[in-house]
N, C-alpha and C positions, 0 to 999 in steps of 0.2 A: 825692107819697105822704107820710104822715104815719104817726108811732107814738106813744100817748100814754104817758109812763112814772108810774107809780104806785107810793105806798110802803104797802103797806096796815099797817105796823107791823115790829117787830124789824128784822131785817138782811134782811126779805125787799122784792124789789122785782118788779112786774109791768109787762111791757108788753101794753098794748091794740091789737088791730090786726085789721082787716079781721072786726071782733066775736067774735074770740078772745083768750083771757086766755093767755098766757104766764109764769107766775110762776118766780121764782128763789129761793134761797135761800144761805145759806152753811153749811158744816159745822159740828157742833157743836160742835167743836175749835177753829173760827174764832169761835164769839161765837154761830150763827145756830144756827136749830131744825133744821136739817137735813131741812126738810120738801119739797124740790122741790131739781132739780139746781141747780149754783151758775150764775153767766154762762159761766164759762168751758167749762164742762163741756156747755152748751149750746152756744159754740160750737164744741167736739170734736165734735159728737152732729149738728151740723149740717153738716159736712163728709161725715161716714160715711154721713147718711140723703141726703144729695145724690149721692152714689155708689150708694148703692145704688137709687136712684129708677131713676137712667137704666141701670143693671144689669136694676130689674125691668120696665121697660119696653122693653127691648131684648128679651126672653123674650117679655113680653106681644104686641110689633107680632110677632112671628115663629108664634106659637101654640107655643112651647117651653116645655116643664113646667117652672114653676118653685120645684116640692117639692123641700126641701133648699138652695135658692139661699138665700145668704149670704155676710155679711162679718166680718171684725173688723177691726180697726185700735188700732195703737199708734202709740205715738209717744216720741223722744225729746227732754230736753232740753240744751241748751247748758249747759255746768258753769261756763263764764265768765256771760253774760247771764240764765241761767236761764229762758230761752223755749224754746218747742218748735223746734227745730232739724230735727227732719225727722217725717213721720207716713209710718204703712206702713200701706196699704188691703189686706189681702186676702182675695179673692174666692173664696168656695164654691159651685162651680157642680153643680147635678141629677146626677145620676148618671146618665149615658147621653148626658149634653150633648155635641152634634156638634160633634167637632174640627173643624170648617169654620169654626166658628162663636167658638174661643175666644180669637183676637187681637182679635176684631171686638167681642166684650163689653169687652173690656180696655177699650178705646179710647172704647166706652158709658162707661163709669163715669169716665173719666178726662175727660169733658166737663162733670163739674161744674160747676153757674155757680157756687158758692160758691168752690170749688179756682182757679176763673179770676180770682175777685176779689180772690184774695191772689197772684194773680202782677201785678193792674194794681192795687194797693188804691186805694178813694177817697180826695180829703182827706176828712179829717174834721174838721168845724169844732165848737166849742165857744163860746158866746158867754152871757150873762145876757140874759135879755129883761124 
C-alpha cells in the first residue's frame, strides 16, 4: 500500500490515496489558513467515524433503525506529557433500541481497527530517499 503526500502551499499538506484527496491544514492561530482539519484532528475524527462505522453497521446487519444513532467523544490530556491520555466514545442509540441488543453494540463499536492499532501500534519508519 502506498500514500502520496503533497504540499500544495501554506501550512497545508494532502495525502493522495486510493484517488481521494485528503487535505489538512493548521489553525489560524498556528500560522495555517484554517481551511480543512489539522493532522491531528483527523486523527481524533478517525477514531470516532471507526466506531461509529461498526455502531452503524451493526444496526444495518440487524435491520434496526438507525435515526438518532450517534456518538461524541472526548478526550483528555496528560498535564505531564501533554498527549491524550484517555478518549471517551459515547454512543447514542434509536429510541426504542432492543435492550437485548445494547452490550452487543458496545462491543461493535469497540472493535475498531483504528482503536486496535493503537493498542499494537506499528513501527514507523522515517528514512530520506
Amino acid at each position: 500500500m502506498a500514500m502520496e503526500i503533497r504540499f500544495p502551499g501554506g501550512l497545508a499538506v494532502e495525502a493522495i490515496h486510493a484517488g481521494l484527496t485528503i487535505r489538512t491544514d493548521q489553525p489560524v492561530a498556528a500560522g495555517g489558513g484554517g481551511n480543512a482539519p489539522s493532522p491531528f484532528d483527523l486523527f481524533l475524527a478517525s477514531i470516532g467515524t471507526c466506531a461509529g462505522y461498526y455502531a452503524l453497521r451493526f444496526c444495518q446487519e440487524r435491520q434496526l433503525s438507525t435515526e438518532g444513532l450517534g456518538l461524541s467523544m472526548d478526550w483528555e490530556r496528560s498535564p505531564e506529557t501533554k498527549l491524550v491520555a484517555r478518549i471517551r466514545i459515547s454512543l447514542r442509540l434509536p429510541e426504542g433500541f432492543p435492550e437485548k441488543y445494547r452490550v452487543a453494540i458496545l462491543r461493535a463499536a469497540d472493535q475498531c481497527s483504528v482503536k486496535k492499532h493503537l493498542a499494537a501500534p506499528p513501527a514507523i519508519e522515517v528514512e530520506v530517499v
